[in-house]
C-alpha positions in Angstrom: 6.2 -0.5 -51.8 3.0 -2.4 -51.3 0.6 -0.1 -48.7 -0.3 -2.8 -45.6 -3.3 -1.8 -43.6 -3.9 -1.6 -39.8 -5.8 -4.6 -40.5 -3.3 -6.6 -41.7 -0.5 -5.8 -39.9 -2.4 -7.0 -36.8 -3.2 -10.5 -38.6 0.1 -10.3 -39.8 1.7 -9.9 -35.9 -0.8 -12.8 -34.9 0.7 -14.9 -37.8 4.4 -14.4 -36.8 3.8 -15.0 -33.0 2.0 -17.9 -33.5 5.2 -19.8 -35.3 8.1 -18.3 -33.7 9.1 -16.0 -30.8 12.3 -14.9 -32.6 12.3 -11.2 -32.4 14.4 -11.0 -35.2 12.5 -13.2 -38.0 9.4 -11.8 -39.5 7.4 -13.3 -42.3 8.2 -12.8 -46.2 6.2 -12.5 -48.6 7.3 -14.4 -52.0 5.8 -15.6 -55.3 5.3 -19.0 -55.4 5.6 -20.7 -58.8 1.7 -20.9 -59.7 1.9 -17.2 -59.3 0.2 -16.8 -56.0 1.9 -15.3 -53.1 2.4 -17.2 -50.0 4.5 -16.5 -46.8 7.2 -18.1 -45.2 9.4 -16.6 -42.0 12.7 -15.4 -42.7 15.2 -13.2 -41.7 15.5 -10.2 -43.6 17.5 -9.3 -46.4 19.6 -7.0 -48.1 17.4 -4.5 -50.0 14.3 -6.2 -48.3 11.5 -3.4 -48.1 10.3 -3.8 -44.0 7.0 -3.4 -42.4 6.8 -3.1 -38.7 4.4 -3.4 -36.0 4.4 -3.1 -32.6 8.4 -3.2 -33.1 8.1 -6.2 -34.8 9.0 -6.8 -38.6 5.8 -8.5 -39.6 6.6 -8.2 -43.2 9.5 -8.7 -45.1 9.4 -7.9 -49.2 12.3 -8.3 -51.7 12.7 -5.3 -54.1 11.8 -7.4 -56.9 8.4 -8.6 -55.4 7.8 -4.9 -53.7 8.4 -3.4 -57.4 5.6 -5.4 -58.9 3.3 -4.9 -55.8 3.8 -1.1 -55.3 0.3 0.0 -56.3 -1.5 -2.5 -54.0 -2.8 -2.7 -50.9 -2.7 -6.0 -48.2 -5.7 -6.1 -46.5 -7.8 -8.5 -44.1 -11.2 -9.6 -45.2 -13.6 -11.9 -43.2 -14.0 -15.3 -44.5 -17.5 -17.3 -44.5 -16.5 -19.5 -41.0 -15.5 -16.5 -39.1 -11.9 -16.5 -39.7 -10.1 -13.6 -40.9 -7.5 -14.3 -44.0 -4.8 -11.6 -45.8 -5.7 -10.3 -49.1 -4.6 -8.4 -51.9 -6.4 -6.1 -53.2 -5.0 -5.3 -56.9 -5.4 -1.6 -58.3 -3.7 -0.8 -61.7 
């Protein structure tokens, strides 16, 4: 499973209760097809690895996508304007 920091789960709360206030849905994290990942709110899934804060499930990952991102870390890093964005930091 990909490790989530404190960090990010925080950003990743603000994300999902700024586009819905369905307790049930949280946000997924996918490959898009250029490769990059993106993130979309969904319901979860069967075999969906879960990542919850504050009782919230903040990040849904398929098993395929969690086995290719199981030595990684998501992480917040400060952007130039001020803003705060997700990233992922890649190790081995």
């Amino acid at each position: 499973m990909i490790s989530v920091t404190d960090a990010a789960k925080e950003l990743l709360k603000e994300t999902l209760l700024a586009h819905t206030d369905e307790r049930e849905l949280g946000l997924r994290l996918r490959m898009e097809a250029d490769g990059d990942f993106g993130l979309i709110v969904d319901r979860e899934a069967e075999g969906d690895q879960v990542v919850e804060h504050d009782r919230l499930k903040v990040l849904l990952v398929a098993e395929e996508v969690a086995a290719m991102l199981k030595r990684n870390t998501l992480d917040v890093r400060d952007t130039a304007d001020g803003r705060s964005e997700l990233v992922l930091l890649i190790t081995g």
